[in-house]
Backbone of each chain as ProteinMPNN parsed JSONL, in Angstrom:
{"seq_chain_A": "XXXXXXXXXXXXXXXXXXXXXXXXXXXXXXXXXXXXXXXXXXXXXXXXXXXXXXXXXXXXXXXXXXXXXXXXXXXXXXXXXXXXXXXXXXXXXXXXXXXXXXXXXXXXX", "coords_chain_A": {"N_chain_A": [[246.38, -165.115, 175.11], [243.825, -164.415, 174.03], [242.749, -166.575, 173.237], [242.722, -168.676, 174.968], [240.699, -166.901, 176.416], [238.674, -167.749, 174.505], [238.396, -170.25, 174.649], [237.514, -170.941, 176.889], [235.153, -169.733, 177.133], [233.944, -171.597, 175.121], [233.725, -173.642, 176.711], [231.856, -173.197, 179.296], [229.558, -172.416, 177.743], [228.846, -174.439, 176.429], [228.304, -176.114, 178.826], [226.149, -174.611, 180.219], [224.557, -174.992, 178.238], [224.242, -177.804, 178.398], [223.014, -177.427, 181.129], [220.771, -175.904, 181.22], [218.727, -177.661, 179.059], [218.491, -179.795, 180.636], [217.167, -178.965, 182.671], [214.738, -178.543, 181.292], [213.957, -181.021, 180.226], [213.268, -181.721, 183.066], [211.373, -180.404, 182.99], [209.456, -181.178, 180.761], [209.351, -184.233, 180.668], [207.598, -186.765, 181.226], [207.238, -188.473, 183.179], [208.681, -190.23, 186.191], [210.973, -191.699, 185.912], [211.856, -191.238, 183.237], [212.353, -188.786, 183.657], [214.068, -188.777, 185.56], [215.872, -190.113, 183.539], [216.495, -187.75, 181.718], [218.056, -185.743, 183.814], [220.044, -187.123, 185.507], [221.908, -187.319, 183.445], [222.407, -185.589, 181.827], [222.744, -183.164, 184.023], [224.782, -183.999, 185.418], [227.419, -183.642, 183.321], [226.798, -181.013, 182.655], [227.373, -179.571, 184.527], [230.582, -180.52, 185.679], [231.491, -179.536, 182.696], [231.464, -176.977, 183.158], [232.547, -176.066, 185.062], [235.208, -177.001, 184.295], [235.701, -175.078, 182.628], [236.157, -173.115, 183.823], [238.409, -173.872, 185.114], [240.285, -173.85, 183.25], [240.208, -171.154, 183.021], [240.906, -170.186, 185.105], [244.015, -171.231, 185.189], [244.894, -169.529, 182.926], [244.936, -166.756, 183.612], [245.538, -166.533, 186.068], [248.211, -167.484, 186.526], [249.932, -167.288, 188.692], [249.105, -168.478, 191.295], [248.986, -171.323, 191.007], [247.861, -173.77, 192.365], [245.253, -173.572, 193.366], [243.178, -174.322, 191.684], [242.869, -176.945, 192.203], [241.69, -177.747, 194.119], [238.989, -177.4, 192.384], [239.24, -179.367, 190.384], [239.164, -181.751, 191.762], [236.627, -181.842, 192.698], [235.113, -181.739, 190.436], [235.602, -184.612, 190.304], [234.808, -185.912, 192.124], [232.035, -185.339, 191.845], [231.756, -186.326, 189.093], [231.536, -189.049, 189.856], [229.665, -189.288, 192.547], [227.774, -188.138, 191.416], [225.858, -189.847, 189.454], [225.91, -191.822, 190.635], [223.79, -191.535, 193.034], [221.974, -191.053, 191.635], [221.3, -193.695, 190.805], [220.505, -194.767, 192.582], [218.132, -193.281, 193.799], [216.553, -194.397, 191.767], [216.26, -196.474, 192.133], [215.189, -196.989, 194.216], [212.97, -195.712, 194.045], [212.18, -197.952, 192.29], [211.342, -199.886, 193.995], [209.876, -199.211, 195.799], [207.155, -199.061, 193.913], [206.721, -197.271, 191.99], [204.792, -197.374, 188.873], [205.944, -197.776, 185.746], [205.516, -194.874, 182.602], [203.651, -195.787, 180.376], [202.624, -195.361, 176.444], [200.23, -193.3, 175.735], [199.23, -193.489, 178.334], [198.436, -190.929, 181.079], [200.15, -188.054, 181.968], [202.424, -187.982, 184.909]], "CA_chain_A": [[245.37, -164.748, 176.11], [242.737, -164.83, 173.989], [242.618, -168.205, 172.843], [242.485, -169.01, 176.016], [238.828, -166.703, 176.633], [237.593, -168.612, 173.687], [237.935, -171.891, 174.871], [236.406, -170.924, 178.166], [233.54, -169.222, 176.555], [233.095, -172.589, 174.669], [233.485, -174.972, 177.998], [230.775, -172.523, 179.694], [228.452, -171.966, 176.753], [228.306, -176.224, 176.212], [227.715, -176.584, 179.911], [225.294, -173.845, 180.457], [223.759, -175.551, 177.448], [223.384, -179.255, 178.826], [222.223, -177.393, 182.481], [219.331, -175.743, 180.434], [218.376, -179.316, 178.762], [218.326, -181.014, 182.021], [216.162, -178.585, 183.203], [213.381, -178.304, 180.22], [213.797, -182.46, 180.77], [212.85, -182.152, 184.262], [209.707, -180.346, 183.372], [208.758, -181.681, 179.775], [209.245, -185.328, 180.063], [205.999, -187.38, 181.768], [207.322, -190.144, 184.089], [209.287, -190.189, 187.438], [211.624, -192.659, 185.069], [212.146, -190.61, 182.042], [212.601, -187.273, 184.388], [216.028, -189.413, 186.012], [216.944, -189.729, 182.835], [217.463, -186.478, 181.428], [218.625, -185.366, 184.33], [221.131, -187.45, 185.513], [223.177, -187.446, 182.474], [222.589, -183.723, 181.431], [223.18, -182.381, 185.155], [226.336, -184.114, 185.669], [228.188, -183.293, 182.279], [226.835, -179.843, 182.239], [228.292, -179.03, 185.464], [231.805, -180.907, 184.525], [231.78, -179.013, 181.546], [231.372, -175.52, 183.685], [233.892, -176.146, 185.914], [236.443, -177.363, 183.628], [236.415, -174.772, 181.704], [237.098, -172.4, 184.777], [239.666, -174.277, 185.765], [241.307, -173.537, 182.178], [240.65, -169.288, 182.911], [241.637, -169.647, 186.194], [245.158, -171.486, 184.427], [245.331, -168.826, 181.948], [244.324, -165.288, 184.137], [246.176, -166.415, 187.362], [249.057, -168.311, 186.634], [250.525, -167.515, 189.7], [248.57, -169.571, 192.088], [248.318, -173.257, 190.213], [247.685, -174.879, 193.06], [244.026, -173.361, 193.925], [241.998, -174.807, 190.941], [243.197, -178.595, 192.721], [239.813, -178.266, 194.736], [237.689, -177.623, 191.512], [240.099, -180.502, 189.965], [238.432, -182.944, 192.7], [235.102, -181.483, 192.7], [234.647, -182.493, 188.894], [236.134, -185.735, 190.234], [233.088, -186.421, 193.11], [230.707, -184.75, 190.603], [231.124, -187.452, 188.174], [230.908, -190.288, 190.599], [228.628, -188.922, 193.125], [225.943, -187.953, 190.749], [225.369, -190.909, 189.261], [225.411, -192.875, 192.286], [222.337, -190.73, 193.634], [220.994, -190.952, 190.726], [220.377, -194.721, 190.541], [220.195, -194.969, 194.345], [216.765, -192.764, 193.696], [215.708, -194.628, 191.161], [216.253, -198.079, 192.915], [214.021, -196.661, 195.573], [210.893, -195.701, 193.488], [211.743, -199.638, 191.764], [211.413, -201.148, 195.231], [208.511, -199.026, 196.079], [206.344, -199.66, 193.332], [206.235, -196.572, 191.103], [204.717, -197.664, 187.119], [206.378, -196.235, 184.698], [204.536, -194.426, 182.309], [202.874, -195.858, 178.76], [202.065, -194.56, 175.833], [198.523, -193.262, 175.855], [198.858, -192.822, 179.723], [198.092, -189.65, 181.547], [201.109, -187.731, 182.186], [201.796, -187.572, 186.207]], "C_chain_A": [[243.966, -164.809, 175.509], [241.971, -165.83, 173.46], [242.024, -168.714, 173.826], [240.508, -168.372, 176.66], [238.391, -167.484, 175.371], [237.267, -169.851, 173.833], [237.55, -172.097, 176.139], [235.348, -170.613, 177.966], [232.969, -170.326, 175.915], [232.451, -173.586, 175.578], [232.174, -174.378, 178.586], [229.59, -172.435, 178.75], [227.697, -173.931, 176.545], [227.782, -176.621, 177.838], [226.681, -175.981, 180.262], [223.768, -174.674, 179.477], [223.366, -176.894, 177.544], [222.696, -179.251, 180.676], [220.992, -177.368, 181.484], [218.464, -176.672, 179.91], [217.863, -180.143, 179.919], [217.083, -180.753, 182.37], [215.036, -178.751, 182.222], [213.247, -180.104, 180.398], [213.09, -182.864, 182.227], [211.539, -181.91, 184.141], [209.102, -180.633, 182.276], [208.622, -183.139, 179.822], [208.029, -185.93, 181.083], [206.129, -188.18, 183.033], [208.747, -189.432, 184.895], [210.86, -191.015, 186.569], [212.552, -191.688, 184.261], [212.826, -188.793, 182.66], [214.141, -187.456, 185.066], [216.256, -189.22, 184.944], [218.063, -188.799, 182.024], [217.883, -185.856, 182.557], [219.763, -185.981, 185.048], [222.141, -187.835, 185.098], [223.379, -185.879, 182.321], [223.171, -183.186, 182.539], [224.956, -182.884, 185.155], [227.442, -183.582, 184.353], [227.735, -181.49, 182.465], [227.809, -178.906, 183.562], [230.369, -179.351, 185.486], [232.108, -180.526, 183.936], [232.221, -177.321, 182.228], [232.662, -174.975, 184.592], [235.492, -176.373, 185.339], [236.867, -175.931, 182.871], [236.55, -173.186, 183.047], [238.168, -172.414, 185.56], [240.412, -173.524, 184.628], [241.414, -171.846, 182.985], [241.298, -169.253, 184.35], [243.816, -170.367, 186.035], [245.622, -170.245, 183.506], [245.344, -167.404, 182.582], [244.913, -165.463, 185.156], [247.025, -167.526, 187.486], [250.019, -168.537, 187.983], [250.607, -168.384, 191.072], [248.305, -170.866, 191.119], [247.921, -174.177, 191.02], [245.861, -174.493, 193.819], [242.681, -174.334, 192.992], [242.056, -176.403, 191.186], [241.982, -178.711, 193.128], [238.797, -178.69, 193.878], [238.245, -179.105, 190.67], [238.73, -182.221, 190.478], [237.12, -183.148, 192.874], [234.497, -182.031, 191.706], [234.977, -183.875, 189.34], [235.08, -186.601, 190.788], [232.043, -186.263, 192.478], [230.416, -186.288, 190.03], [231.29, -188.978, 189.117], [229.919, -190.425, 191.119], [227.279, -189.334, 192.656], [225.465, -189.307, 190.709], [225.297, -192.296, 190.024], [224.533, -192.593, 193.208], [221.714, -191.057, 193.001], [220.33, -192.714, 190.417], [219.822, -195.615, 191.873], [218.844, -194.602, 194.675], [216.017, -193.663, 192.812], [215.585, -196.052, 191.494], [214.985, -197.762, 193.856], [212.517, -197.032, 195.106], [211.185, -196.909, 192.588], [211.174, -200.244, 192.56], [209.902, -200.783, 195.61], [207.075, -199.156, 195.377], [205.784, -198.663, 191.933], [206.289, -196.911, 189.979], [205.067, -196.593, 186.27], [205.44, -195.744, 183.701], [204.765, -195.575, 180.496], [202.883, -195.09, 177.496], [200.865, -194.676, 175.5], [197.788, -193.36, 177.422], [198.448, -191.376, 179.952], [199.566, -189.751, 182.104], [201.147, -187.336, 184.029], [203.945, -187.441, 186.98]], "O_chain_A": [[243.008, -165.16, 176.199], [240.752, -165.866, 173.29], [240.898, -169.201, 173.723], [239.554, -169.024, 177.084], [237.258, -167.905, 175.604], [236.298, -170.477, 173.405], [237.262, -173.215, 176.567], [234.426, -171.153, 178.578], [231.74, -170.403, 175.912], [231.364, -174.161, 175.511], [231.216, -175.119, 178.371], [228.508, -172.379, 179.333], [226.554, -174.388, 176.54], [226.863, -177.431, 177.965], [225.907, -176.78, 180.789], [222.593, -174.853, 179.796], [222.36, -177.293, 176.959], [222.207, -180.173, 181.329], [220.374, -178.337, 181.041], [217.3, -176.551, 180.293], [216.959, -180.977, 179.957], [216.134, -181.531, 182.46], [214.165, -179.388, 182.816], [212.125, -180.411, 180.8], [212.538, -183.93, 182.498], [210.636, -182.55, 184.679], [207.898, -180.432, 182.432], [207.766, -183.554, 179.041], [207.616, -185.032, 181.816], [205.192, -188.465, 183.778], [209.528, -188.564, 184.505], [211.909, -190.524, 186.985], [213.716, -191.411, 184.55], [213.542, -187.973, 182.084], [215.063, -186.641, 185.107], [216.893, -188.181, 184.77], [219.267, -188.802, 181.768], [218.358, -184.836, 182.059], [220.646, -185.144, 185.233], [223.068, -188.419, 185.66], [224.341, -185.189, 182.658], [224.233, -182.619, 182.282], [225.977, -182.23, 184.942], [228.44, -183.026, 184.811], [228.705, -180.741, 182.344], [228.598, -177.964, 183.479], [231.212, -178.469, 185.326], [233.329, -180.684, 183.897], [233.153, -176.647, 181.79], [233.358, -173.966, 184.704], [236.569, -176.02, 185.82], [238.027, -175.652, 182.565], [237.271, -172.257, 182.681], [238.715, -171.605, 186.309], [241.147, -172.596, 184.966], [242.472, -171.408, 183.437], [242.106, -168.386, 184.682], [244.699, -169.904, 186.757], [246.836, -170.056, 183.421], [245.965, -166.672, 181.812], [245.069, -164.345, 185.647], [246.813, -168.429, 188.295], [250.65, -169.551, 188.282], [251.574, -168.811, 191.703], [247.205, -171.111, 190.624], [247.626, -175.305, 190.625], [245.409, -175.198, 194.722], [241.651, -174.835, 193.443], [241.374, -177.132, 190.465], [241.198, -179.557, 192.698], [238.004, -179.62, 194.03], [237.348, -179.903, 190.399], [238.02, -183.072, 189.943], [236.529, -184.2, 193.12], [233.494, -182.73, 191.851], [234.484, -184.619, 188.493], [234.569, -187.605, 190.29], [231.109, -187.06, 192.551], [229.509, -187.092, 190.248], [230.979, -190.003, 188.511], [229.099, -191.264, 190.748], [226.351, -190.082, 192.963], [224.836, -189.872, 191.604], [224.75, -193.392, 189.901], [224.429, -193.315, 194.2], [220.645, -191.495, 193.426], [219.216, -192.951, 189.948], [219.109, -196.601, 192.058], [218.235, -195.217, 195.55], [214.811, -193.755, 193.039], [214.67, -196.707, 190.996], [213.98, -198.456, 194.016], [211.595, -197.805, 195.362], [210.206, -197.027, 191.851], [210.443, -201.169, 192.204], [208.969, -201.578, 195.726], [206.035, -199.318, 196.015], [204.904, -198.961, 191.126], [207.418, -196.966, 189.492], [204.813, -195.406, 186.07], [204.321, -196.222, 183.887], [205.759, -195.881, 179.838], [203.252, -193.927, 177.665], [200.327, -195.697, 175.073], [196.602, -193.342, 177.751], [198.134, -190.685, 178.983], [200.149, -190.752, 182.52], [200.271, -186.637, 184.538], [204.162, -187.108, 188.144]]}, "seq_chain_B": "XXXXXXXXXXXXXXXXXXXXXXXXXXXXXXXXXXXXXXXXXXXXXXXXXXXXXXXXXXXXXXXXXXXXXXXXXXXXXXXXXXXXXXXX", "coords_chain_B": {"N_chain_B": [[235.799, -160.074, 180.301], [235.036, -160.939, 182.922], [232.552, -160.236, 182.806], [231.417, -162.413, 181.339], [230.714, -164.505, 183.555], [228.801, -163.616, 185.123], [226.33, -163.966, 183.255], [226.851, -166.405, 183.133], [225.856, -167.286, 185.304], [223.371, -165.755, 185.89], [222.046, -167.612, 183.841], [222.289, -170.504, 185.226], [220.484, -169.436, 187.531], [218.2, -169.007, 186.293], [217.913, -171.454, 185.258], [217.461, -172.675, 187.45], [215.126, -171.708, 188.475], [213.412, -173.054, 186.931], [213.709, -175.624, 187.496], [212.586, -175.633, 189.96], [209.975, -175.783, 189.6], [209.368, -178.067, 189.298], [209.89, -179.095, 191.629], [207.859, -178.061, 193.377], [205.41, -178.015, 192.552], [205.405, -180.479, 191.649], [204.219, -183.941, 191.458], [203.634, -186.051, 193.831], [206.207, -187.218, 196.378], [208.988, -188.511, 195.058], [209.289, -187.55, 192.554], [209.746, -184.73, 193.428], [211.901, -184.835, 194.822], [214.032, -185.75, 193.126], [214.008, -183.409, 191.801], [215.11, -181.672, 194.129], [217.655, -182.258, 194.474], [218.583, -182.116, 191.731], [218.562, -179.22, 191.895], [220.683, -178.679, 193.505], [222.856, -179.91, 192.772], [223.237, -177.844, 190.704], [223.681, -176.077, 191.985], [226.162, -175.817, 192.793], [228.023, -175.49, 190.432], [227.139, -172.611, 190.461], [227.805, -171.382, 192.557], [230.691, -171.938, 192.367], [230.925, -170.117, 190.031], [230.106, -167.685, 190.808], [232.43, -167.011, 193.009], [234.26, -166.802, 191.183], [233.483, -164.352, 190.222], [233.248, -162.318, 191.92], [236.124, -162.645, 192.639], [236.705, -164.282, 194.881], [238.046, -166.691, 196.773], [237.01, -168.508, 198.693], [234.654, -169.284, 198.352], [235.075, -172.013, 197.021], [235.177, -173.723, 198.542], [233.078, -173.703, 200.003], [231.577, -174.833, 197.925], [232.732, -177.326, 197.471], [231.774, -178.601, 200.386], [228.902, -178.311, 199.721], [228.744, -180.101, 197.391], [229.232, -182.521, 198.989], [227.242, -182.409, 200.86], [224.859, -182.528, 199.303], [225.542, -184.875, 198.407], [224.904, -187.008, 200.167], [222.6, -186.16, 201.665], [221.533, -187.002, 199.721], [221.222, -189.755, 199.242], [220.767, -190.617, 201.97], [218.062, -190.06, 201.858], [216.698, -191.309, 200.067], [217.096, -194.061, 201.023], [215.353, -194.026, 203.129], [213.23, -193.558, 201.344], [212.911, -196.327, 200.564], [212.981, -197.852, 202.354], [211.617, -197.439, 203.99], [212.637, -196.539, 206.875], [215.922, -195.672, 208.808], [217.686, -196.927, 209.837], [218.23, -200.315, 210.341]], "CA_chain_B": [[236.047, -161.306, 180.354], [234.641, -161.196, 184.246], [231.042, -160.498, 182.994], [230.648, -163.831, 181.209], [230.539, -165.139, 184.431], [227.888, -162.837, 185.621], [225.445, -163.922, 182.313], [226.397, -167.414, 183.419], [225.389, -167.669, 186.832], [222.191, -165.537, 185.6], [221.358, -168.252, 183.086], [222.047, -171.213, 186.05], [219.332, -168.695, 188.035], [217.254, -169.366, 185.252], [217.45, -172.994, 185.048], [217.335, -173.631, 189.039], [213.537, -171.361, 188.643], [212.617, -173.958, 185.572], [213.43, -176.975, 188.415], [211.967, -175.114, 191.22], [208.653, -175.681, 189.558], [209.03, -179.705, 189.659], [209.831, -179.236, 193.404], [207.069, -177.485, 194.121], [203.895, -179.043, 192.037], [205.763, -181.775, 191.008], [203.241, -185.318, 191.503], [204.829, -187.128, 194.343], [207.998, -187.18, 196.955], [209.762, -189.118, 193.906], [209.879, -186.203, 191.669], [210.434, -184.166, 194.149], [213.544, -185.606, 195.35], [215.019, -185.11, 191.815], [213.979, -181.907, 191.389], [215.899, -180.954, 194.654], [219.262, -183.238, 193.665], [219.131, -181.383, 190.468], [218.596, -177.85, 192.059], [222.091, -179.041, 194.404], [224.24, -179.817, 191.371], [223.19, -176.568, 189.618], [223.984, -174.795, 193.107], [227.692, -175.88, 193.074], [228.607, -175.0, 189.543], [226.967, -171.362, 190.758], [228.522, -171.049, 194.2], [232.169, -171.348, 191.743], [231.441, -169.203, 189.482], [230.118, -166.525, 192.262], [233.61, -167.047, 193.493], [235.141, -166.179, 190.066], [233.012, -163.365, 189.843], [233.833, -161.525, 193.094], [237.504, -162.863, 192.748], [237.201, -164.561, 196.654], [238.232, -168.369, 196.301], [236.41, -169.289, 199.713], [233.538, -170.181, 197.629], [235.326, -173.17, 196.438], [235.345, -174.633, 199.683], [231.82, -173.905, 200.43], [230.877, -175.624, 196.965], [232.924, -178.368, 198.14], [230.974, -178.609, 201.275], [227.676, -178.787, 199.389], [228.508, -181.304, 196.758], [229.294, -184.03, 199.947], [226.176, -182.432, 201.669], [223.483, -182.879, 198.678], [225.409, -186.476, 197.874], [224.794, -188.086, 201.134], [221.08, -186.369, 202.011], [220.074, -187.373, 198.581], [221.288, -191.098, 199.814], [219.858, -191.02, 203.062], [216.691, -189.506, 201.7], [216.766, -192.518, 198.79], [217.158, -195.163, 201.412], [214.258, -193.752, 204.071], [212.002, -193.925, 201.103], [212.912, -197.697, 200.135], [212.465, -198.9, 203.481], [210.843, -196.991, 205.72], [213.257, -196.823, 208.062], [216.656, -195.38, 207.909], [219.243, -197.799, 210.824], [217.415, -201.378, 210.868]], "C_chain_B": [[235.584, -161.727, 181.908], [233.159, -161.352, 183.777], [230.323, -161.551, 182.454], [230.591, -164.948, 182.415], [228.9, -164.499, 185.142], [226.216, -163.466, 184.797], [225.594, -165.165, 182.804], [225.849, -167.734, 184.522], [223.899, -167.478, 187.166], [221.168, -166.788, 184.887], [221.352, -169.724, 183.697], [220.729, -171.082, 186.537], [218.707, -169.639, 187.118], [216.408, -171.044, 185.068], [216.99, -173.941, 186.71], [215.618, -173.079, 189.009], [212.856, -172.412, 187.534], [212.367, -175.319, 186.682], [212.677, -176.76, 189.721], [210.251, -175.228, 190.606], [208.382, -176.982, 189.689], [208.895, -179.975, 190.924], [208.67, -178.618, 194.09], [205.38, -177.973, 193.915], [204.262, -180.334, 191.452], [204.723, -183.099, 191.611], [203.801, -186.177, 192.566], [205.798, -187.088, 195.438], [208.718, -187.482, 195.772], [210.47, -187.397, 193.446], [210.484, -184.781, 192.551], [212.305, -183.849, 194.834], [214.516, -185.465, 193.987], [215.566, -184.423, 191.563], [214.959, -181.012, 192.791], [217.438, -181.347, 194.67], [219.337, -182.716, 192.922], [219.336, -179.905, 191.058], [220.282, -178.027, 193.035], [222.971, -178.689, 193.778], [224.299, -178.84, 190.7], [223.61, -175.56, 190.63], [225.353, -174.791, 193.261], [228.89, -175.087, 191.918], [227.842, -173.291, 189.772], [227.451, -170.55, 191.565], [230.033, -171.035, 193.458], [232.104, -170.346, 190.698], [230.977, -167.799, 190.02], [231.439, -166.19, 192.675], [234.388, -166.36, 192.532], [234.783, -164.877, 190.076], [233.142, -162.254, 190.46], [235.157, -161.986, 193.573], [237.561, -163.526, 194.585], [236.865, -166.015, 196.165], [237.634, -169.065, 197.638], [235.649, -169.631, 199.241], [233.972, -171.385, 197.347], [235.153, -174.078, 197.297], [233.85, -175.049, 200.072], [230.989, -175.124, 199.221], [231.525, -176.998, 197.049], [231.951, -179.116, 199.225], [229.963, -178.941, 200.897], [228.084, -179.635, 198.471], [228.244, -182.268, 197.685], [227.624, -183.462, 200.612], [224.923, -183.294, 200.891], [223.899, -184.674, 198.646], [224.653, -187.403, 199.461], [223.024, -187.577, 201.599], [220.62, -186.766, 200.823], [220.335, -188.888, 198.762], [220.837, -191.262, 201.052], [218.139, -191.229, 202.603], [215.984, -190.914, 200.846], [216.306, -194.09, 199.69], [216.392, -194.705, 202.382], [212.872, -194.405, 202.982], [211.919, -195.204, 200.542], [212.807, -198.635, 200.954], [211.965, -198.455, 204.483], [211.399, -196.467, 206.973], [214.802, -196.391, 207.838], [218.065, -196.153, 208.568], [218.027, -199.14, 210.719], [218.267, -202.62, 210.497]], "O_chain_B": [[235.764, -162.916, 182.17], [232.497, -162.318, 184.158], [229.15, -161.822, 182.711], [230.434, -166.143, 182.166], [228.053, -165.271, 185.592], [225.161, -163.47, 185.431], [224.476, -165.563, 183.13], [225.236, -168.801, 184.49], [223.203, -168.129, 187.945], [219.983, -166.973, 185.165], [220.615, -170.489, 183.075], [219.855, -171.927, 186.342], [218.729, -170.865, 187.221], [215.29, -171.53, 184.895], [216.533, -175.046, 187.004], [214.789, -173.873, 189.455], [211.629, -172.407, 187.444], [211.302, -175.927, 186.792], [212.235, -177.678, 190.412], [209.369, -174.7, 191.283], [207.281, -177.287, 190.148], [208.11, -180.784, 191.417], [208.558, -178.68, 195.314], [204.493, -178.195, 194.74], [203.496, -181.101, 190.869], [204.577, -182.791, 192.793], [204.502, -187.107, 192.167], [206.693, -186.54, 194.795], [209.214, -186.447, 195.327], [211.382, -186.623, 193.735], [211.442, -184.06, 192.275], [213.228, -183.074, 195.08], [215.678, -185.061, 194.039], [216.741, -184.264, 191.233], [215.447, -179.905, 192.562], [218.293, -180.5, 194.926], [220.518, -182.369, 192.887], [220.362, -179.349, 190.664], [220.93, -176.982, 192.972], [223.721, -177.718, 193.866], [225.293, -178.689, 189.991], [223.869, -174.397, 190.32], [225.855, -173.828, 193.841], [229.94, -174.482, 192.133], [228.244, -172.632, 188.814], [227.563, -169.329, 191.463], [230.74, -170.119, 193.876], [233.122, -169.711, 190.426], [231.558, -166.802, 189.589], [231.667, -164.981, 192.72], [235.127, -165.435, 192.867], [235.713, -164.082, 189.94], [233.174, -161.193, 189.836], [235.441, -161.814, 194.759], [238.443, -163.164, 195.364], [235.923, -166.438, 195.494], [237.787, -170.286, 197.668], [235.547, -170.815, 199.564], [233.014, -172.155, 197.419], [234.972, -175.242, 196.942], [233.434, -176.173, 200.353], [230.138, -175.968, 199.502], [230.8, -177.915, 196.663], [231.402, -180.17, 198.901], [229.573, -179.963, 201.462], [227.446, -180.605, 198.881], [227.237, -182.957, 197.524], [226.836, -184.388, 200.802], [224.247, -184.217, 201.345], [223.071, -185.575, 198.784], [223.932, -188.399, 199.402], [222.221, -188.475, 201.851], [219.407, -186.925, 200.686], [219.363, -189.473, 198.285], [220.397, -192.401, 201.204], [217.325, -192.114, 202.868], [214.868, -191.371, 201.095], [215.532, -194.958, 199.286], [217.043, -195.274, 203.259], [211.971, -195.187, 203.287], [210.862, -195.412, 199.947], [212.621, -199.831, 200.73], [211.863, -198.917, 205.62], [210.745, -196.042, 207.926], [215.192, -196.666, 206.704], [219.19, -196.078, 208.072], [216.885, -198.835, 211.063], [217.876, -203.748, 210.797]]}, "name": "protein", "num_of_chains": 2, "seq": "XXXXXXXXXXXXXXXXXXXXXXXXXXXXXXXXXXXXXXXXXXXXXXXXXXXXXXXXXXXXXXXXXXXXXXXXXXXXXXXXXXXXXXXXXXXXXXXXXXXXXXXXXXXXXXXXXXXXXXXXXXXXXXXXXXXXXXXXXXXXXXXXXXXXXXXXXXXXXXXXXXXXXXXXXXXXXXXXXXXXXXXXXXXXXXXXXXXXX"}
C-alpha cells in the first residue's frame, strides 16, 4: 500500500511539475510561436502524467470498482491526440494570417 | 494520502492564475487563444482530481465533457481566425 502512494506522489509531483513549466513558458517566452511551444508539449504530458498516476491510486485504494478509472483511461487517450491537434491547428492559423515571428534584438510582444 | 490531492489542485490554481495573466494582457487574439486552450487542459486534470478529493466520480464525466468541449471550440475558434468565416 505504500509503494503504491509513492508512485502516485511521483506521477503527480512530475506532472504538477511540467503544468507549472508550461505555465512560466506561457508568460516568459516573447513570441506567439515560442509561447505554442512550451505549451503544447508541457500541457499535454503534464496532464497525462496527473491522471495516470490517479488512475494507479484509484487501482491501488479501490480495487473493488476497476472498471471506473476506464473513463480517465480514454481521457489520457483524447488528451494526447486532441492537444496536439489544437495546438498546430492554432498555429497554422496565425501562419496563414501573417503573424512574424519574433528575432533576436526584437521587442518582445 | 487524500490531502495530496488537495495541495495538487491548489498548485493547478496556481498555475491556471500564472495563464490567466496571458489571457487577459496578453498582445493579440493569438495569444489569447492559447492562453485559454491552456487554462482548459489545466481545468480537466483539476475537475479529476476534485473528484478524488470529495470521493464523487461524476466529475469524471464532467471532465470528459470539457476535454471534447475546449478541443472542438479551440478548432472552430482556429479556423474563424484563418478565414474569416467559419461554413464557406
Amino acid at each position: 500500500m505504500v509503494i503504491g502512494d509513492v508512485i502516485v506522489t511521483l506521477f503527480l509531483a512530475g506532472g504538477l511539475f511540467f503544468t507549472l513549466v508550461g505555465s512560466i513558458g506561457l508568460l516568459r517566452f516573447p513570441d506567439f510561436y515560442t509561447r505554442l511551444h512550451a505549451t503544447g508539449k508541457c500541457d499535454t504530458l503534464g496532464t497525462g502524467l496527473i491522471l495516470t498516476g490517479v488512475i494507479i491510486y484509484h487501482l491501488f485504494h479501490y480495487s473493488g470498482t476497476p472498471l471506473v478509472p476506464v473513463r480517465l483511461a480514454f481521457l489520457v487517450f483524447f488528451i494526447f491526440i486532441a492537444n496536439p491537434a489544437a495546438t498546430h491547428a492554432l498555429m497554422k492559423a496565425g501562419y496563414e494570417v501573417g503573424v512574424k515571428p519574433w528575432k533576436l534584438g526584437d521587442e518582445r510582444r | 494520502m487524500i490531502s495530496i490531492f488537495l495541495i495538487s489542485s491548489m498548485l493547478i490554481i496556481f498555475a491556471i492564475f500564472l495563464s490567466l495573466y496571458r489571457a487577459t494582457v496578453g498582445p493579440g487574439v493569438f495569444n489569447r487563444t492559447v492562453a485559454v486552450n491552456v487554462i482548459g487542459t489545466k481545468t480537466i486534470g483539476l475537475l479529476v482530481l476534485i473528484g478524488y478529493y470529495t470521493e464523487r466520480p461524476e466529475f469524471f464525466d464532467i471532465a470528459l465533457l470539457y476535454a471534447m468541449l475546449n478541443f472542438i471550440g479551440t478548432l472552430v475558434f482556429a479556423r474563424y481566425l484563418e478565414r474569416g468565416e467559419l461554413w464557406s
